[in-house]
C-alpha positions as CSV (number, residue, x, y, z in Angstrom):
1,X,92.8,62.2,76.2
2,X,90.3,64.0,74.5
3,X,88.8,67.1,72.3
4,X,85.8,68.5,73.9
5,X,83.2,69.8,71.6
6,X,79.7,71.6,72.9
7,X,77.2,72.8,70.4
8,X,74.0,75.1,71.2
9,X,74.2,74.1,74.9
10,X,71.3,75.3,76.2
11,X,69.5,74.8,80.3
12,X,66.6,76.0,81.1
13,X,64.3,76.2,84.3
14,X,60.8,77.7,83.8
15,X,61.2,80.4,81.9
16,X,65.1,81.5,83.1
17,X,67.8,80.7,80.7
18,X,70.7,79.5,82.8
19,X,73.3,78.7,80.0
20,X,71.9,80.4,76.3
21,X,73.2,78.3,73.2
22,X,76.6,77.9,74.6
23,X,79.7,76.9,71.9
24,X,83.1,75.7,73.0
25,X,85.6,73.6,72.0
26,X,88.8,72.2,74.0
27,X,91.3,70.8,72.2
28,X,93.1,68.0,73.4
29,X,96.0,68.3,76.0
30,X,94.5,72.5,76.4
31,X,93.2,73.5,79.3
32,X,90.6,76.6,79.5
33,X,88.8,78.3,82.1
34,X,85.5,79.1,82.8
35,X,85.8,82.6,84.5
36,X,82.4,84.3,85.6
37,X,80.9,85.9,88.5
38,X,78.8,83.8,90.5
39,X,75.4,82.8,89.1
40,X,76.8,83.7,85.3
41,X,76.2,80.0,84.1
42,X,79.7,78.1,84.2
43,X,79.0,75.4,87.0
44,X,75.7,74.7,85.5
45,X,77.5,74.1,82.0
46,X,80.1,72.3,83.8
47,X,77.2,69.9,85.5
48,X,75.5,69.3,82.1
49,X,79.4,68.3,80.7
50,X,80.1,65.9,83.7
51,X,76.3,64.6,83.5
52,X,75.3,65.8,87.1
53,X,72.4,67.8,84.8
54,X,70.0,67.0,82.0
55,X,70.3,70.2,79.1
56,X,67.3,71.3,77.8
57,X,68.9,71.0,74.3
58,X,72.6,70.8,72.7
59,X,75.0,68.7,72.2
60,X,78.6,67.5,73.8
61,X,81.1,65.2,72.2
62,X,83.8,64.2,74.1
63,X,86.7,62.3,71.5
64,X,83.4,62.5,68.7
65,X,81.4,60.3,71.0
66,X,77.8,61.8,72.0
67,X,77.8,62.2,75.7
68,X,73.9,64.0,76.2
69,X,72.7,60.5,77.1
70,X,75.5,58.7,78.6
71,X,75.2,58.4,82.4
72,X,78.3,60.1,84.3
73,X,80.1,57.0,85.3
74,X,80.5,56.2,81.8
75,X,81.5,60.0,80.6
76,X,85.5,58.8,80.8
77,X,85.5,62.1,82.2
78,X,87.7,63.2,85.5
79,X,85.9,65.5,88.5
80,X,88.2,67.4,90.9
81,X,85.7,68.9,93.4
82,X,84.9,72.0,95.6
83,X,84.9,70.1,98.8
84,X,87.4,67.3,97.5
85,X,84.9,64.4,98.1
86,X,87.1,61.9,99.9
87,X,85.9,58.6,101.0
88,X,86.5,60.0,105.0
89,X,87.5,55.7,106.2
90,X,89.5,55.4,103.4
91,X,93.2,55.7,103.3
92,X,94.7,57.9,101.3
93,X,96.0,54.5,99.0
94,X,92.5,53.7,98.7
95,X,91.0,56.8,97.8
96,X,93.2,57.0,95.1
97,X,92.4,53.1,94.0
98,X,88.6,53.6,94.4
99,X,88.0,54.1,90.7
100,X,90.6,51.6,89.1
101,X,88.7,48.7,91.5
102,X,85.5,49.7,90.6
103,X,87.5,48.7,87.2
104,X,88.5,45.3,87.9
105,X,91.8,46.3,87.1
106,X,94.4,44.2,88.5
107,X,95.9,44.4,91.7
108,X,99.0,44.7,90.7
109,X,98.6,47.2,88.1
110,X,96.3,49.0,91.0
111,X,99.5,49.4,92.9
112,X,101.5,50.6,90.2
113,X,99.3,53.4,89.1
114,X,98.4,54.4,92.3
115,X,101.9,55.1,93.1
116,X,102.6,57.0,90.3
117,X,99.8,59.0,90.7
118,X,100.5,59.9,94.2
119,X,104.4,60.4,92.8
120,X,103.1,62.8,90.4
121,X,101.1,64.9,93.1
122,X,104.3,64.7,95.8
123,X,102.3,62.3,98.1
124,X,104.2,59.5,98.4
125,X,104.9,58.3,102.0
126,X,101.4,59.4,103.1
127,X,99.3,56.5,101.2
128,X,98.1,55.0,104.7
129,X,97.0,57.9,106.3
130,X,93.2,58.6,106.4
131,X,92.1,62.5,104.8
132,X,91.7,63.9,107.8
133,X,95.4,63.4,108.9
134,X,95.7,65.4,105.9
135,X,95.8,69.5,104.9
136,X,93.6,71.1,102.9
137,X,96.2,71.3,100.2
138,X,96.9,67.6,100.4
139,X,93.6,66.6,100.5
140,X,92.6,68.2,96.9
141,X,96.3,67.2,95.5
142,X,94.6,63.5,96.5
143,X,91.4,64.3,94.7
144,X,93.6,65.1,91.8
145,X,95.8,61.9,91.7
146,X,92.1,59.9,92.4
147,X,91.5,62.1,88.7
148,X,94.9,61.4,87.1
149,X,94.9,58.0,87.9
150,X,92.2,56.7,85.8
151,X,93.5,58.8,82.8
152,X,90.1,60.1,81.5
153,X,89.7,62.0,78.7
154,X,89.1,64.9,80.4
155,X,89.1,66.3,84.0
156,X,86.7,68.7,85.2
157,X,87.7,71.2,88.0
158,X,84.4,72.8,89.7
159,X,86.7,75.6,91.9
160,X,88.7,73.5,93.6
161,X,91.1,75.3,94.8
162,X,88.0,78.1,96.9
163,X,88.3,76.4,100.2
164,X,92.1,77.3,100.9
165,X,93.6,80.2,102.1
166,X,95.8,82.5,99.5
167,X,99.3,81.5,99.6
168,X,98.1,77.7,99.2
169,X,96.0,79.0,96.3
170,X,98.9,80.1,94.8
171,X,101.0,77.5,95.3
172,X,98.5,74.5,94.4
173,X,97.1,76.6,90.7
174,X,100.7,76.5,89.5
175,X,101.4,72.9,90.5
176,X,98.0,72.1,88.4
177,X,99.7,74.1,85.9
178,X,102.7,71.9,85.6
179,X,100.8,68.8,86.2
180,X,98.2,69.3,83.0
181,X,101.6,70.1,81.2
182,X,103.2,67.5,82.2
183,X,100.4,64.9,82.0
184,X,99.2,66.6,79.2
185,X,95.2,66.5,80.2
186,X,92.5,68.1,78.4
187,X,90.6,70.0,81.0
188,X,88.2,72.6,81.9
189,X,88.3,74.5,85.0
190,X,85.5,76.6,86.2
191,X,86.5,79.4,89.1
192,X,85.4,83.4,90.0
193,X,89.0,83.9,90.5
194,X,90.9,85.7,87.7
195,X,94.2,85.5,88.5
196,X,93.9,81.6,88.8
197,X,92.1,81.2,85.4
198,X,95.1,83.8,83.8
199,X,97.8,81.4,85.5
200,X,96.1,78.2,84.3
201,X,95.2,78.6,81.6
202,X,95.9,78.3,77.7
203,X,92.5,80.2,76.7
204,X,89.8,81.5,79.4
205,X,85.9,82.0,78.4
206,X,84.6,84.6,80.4
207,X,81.0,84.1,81.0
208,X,78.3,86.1,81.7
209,X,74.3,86.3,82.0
210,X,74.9,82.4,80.6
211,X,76.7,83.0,78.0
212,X,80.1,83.5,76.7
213,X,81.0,87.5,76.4
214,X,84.9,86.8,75.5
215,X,87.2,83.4,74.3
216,X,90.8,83.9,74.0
217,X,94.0,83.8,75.7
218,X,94.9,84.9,79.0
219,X,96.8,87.9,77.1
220,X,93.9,88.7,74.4
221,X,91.6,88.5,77.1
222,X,93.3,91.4,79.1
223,X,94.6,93.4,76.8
224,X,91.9,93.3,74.2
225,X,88.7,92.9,76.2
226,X,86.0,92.6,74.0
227,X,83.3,94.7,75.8
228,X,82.4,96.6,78.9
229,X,81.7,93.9,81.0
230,X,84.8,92.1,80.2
231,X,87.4,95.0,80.7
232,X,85.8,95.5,83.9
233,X,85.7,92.2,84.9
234,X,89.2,90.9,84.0
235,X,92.2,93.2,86.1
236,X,91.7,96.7,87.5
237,X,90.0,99.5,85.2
238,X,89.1,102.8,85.7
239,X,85.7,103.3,83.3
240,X,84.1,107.0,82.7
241,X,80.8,107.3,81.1
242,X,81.0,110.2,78.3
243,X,77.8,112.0,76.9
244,X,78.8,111.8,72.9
245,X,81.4,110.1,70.6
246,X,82.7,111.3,67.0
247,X,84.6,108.9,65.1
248,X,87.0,109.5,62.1
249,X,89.0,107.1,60.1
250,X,91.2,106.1,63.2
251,X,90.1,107.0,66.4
252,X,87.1,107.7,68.9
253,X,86.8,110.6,70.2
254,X,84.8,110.8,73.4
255,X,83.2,114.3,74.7
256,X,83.3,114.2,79.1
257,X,80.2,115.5,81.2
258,X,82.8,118.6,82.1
259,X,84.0,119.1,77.8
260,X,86.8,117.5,78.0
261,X,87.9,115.0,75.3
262,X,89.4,111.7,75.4
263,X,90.7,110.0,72.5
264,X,91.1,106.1,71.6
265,X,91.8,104.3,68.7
266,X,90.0,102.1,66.7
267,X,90.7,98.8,66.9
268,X,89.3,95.0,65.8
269,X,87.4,95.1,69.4
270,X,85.3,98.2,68.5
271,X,82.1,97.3,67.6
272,X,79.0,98.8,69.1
273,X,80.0,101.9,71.2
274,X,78.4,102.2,74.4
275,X,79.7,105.5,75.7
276,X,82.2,104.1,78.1
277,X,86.0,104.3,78.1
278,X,88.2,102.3,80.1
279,X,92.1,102.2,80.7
280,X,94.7,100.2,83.1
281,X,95.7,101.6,85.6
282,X,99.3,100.7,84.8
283,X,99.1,102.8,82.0
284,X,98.3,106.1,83.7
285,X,100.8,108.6,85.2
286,X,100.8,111.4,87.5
287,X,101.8,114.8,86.0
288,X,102.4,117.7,87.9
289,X,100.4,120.7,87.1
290,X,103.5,123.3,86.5
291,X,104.8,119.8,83.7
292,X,101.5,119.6,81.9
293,X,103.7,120.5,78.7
294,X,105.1,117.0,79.1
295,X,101.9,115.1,78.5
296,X,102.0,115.9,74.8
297,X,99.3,114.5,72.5
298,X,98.1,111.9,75.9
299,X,94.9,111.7,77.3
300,X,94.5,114.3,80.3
301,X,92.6,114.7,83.2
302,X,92.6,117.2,86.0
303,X,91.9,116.4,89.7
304,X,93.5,116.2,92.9
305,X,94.6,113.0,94.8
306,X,92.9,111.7,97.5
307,X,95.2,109.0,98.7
308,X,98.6,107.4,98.7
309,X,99.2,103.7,99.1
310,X,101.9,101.9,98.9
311,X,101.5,98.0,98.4
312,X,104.8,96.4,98.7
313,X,106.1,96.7,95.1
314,X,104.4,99.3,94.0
315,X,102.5,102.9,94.7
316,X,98.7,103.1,94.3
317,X,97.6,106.2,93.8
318,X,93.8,107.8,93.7
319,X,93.4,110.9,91.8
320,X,89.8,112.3,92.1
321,X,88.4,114.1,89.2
322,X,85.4,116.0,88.2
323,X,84.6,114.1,85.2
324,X,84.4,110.6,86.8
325,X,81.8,109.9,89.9
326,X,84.5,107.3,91.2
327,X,88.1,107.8,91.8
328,X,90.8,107.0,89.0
329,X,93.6,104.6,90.2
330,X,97.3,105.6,88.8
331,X,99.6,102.6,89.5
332,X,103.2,104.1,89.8
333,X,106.7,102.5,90.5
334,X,108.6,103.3,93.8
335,X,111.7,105.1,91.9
336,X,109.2,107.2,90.2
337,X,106.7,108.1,92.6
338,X,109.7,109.1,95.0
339,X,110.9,112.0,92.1
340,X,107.0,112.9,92.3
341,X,107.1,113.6,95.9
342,X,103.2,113.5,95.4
343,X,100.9,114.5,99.0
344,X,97.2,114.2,99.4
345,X,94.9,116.7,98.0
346,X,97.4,118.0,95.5
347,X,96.2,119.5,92.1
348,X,97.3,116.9,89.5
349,X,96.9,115.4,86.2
350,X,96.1,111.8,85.4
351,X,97.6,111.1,81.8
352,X,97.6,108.1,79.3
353,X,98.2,107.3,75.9
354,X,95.2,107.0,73.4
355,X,96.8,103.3,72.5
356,X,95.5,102.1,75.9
357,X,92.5,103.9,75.9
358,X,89.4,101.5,75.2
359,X,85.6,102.4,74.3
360,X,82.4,100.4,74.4
């Protein structure tokens, strides 16, 4: 296996930068996400890494070996695709031996990886069938042994996992998990999807407008997002534009449209302040107006709530307030809500602590 290294990656067509002096390193056996909305640069990175695109400068190393001019097929690198990319007339056995023929690895040594491999992904039994006697789930479990099996240095997954419906999803991104653990690849897995990249992965790069915005784990990531676009992007936020900030030795404090204030503290995230303030949903609460003593030194808001929905496991709650153009989300547990007794279009207050209260 191997440690990925990409300097000053740059791609360029005309005058649009794709990907703008891109820097990342994977260490070996780690496996990090690239998480972006679509168009925001990380297949196109991915491409250049696997060799499907030229850069237009830069430089990846793959186990300190220069890879810029290295055609694909000699990369030692592993690609799990989109759309799987099964050879359709060959059997599942073959598909999986394609690469180690193409070798000249012996055939006895074929049979023996190729088992294991198909062990490893819980296919063994099926190795005659053709992929479309297969599921969706089995068919990219295949493209992954077909990876595995050749024992690159690193394998590439370009959203593999898109095509399949959400329970499988589920299912499939933590048995990748366990597999990169247990195999101990070094990998890089590009997807939209940020729940998958927080499940996979050891540290996620969240891309956007071609470059990296935020590198870190999947815990930094949320609960230290390093801008605007990243706290919006990663889990649910409510985000309120406010017309002026004052800052003192500790914390902001951020003047509302309607004069209310909202306080945050200062923390190693707070550089350039954009006049926004974000907070989790899981962190707000629902106060009722005559218990507005019990809010204390929190962050308040008045409004009145506009719906009510419960989601299985927990209450959802909208709380629409003058000093925010979109509603504010409260999440709230069932044993609490129920001593609420909240109803629609009641007079409330949305409270939260200045410790979860983030400003850009």
């Amino acid at each position: 296996m191997g440690r990925l290294v990409i300097n000053d990656l740059c791609k360029q067509y005309g005058n649009t930068q794709v990907v703008k002096h891109l820097n990342l390193t994977i260490e070996q056996g780690e496996l990090i996400s690239l998480l972006g909305p679509s168009g925001c640069g990380k297949t196109t990175t991915l491409r250049m890494i696997a060799g499907l695109l030229d850069p237009t400068s830069g430089s990846i190393k793959l186990a300190d070996k220069e890879l810029t001019n290295i055609p694909t097929h000699k990369r030692d690198i592993g690609l799990v695709f989109q759309n799987y990319a099964l050879f359709p007339h060959l059997t599942i056995f073959e598909n999986v031996a394609y690469g180690l023929k193409r070798k000249k690895t012996p055939k006895q040594e074929i049979e023996s990886k190729v088992k294991e491999a198909l062990e490893s992904v819980q296919l063994v039994g099926l190795e005659e069938r053709l992929p479309s006697q297969l599921s969706g789930g089995q068919q990219q479990r295949v493209a992954l042994a077909r990876s595995l099996v050749l024992n690159p240095a690193i394998i590439l997954f370009d959203e593999p996992l898109s095509n399949l419906d959400a329970k499988l999803r589920q299912y499939l991104r933590v048995e990748i998990r366990q597999l990169q653990k247990k195999h101990e690849f070094t990998a890089l897995f590009v997807t939209h999807d940020q729940e998958e990249a927080m499940v996979l992965s050891d540290r996620i790069a969240v891309m956007y407008n071609g470059e990296i915005s935020q590198l870190g784990t999947p815990t930094e990531i949320y609960r230290e997002p390093s801008n605007s676009f990243v706290a919006n992007f990663i889990g649910e936020t409510n985000m309120i534009s406010v017309t002026d900030v004052k800052v003192n030795d500790t914390n902001y404090e951020a003047c509302l449209s309607t004069g209310e204030v909202v306080k945050a503290i200062k923390r190693e995230t707070s550089k350039d302040v954009d006049k926004v303030i974000m907070f989790r949903p899981e962190h707000a609460q629902i106060v009722k107006k005559d218990e507005k003593q019990a809010i204390g030194d929190n962050n308040c808001l008045s409004g009145h709530v506009e719906y009510i929905h419960f989601v299985g496991s927990i209450y959802t709650v909208g709380v629409k307030s003058a000093s925010h153009d979109k509603t504010l989300v409260c999440k709230i547990q069932p044993e609490v809500f129920e001593k609420l007794s909240l109803t629609e279009d009641e007079e409330v207050f949305i409270s939260w602590a200045k410790e979860n209260t983030y400003i850009y």
